[in-house]
C-alpha positions as CSV (number, residue, x, y, z in Angstrom):
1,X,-5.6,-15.6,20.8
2,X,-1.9,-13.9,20.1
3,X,-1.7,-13.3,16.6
4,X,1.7,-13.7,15.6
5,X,4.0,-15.9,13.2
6,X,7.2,-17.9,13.8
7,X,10.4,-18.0,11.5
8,X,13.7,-19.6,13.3
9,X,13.8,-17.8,16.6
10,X,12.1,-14.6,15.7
11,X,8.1,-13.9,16.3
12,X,6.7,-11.4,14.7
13,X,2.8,-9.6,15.8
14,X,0.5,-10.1,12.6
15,X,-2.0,-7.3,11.7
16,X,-4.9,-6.6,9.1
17,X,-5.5,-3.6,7.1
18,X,-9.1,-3.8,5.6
19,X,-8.5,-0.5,3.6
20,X,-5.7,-2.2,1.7
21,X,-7.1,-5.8,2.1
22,X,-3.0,-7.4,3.3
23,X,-2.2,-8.6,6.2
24,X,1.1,-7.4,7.5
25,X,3.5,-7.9,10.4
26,X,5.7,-6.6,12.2
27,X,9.4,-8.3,13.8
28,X,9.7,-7.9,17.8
29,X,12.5,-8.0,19.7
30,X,15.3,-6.9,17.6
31,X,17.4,-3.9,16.8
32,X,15.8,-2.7,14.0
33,X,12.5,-2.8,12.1
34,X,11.2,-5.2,9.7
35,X,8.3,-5.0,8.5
36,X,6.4,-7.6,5.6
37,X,3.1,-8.1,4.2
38,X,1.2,-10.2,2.3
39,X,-2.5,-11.2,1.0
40,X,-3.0,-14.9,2.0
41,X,-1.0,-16.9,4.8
42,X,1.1,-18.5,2.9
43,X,2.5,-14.7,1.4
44,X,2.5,-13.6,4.6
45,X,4.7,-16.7,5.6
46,X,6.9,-16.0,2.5
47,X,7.5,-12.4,3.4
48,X,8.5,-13.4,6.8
49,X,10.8,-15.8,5.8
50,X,12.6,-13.4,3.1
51,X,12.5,-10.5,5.5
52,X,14.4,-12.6,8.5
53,X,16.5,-13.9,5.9
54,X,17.2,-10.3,4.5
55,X,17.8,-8.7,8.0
56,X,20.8,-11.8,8.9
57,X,22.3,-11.4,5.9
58,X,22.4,-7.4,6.7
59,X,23.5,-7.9,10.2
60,X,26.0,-10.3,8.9
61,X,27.7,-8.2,6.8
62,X,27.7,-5.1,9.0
63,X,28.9,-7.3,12.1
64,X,26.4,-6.5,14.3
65,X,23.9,-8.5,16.3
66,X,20.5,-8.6,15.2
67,X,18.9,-9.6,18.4
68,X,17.8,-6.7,20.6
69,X,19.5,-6.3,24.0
70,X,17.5,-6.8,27.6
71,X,19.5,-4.9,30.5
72,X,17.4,-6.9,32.5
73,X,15.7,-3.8,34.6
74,X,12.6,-2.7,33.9
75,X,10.4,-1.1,36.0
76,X,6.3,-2.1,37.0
77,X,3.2,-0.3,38.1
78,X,1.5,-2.0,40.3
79,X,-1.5,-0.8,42.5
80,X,-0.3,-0.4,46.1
81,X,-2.7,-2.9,47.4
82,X,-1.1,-5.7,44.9
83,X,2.4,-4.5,46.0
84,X,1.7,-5.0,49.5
85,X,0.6,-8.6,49.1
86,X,3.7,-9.2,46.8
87,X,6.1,-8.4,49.4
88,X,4.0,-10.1,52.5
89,X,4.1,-12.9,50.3
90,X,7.9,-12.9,49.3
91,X,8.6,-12.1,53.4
92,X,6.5,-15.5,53.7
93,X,8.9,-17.3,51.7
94,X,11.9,-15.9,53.0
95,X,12.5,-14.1,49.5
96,X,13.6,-10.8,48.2
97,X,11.0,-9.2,46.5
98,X,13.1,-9.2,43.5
99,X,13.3,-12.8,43.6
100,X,10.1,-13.2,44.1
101,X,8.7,-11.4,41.1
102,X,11.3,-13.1,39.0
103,X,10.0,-16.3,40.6
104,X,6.1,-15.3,38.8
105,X,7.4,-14.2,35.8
106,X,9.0,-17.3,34.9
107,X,6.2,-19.3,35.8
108,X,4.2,-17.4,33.8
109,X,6.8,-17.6,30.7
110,X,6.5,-21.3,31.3
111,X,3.1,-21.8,31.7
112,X,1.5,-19.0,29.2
113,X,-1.1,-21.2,28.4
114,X,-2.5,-21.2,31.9
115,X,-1.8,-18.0,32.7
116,X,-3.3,-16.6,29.5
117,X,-6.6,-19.0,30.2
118,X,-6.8,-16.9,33.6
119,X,-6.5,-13.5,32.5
120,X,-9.4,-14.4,29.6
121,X,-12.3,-15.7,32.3
C-alpha cells in the first residue's frame, strides 16, 4: 500500500508522527517544497488542497513553473547478471537496450497494479 494523497495533478507521500499525533505530507515532483499537516483525513485533505493552492498562486505571480523538470536521463544499478539478460533480451527483439528498458518502464507505469502485486509475493 502507497500512502499518498491526490489534489489536481500533484501526489503527495503521507506520513505519521506518533510523538506529535498529525499526520503530515509531503509534495513530490515539483520545484520546491511543500509540506502540510493535519490530525484527521479530512485536515490532512484541507491542508493539501490550501498548500497546492498556495504554491500556484506563488508560482503564478513569480512566473515560474511549478512542476519539477525530468531531463529524461537517469542512470540504474543493476546486478550484472540482470543486465546481461536485459540486453540478450533486447538483441532478441531487435532493440536498443535503451528502448528496451523504456519499453518495461512504461509497462510498468501502466500496469502498477500488477507490477506492484509481483514485487509483494
Amino acid at each position: 500500500m502507497i500512502d499518498n494523497l491526490k489534489y489536481k495533478d500533484y501526489i503527495a507521500s503521507i506520513h505519521y508522527n506518533s510523538d506529535d499525533e498529525v499526520f503530515f505530507g509531503k509534495v513530490i515532483g515539483i520545484n520546491d517544497l511543500i509540506t502540510f499537516e493535519g490530525s484527521s483525513v479530512n485536515e490532512l485533505k484541507s491542508g493539501l488542497s490550501e498548500a497546492i493552492e498556495d504554491y500556484l498562486d506563488t508560482c503564478r505571480e513569480l512566473g515560474k513553473s511549478p512542476d519539477k523538470t525530468y531531463k529524461g536521463v537517469f542512470n540504474v544499478r543493476v546486478p550484472s547478471s540482470l543486465h546481461k539478460q536485459v540486453a540478450m533480451s533486447a538483441s532478441q527483439y531487435k532493440m536498443t537496450l535503451n528502448d528496451f528498458v523504456k519499453t518495461a518502464l512504461s509497462y510498468a507505469v501502466n500496469h502498477k497494479s500488477d507490477v506492484v502485486a509481483d514485487l509483494t509475493k
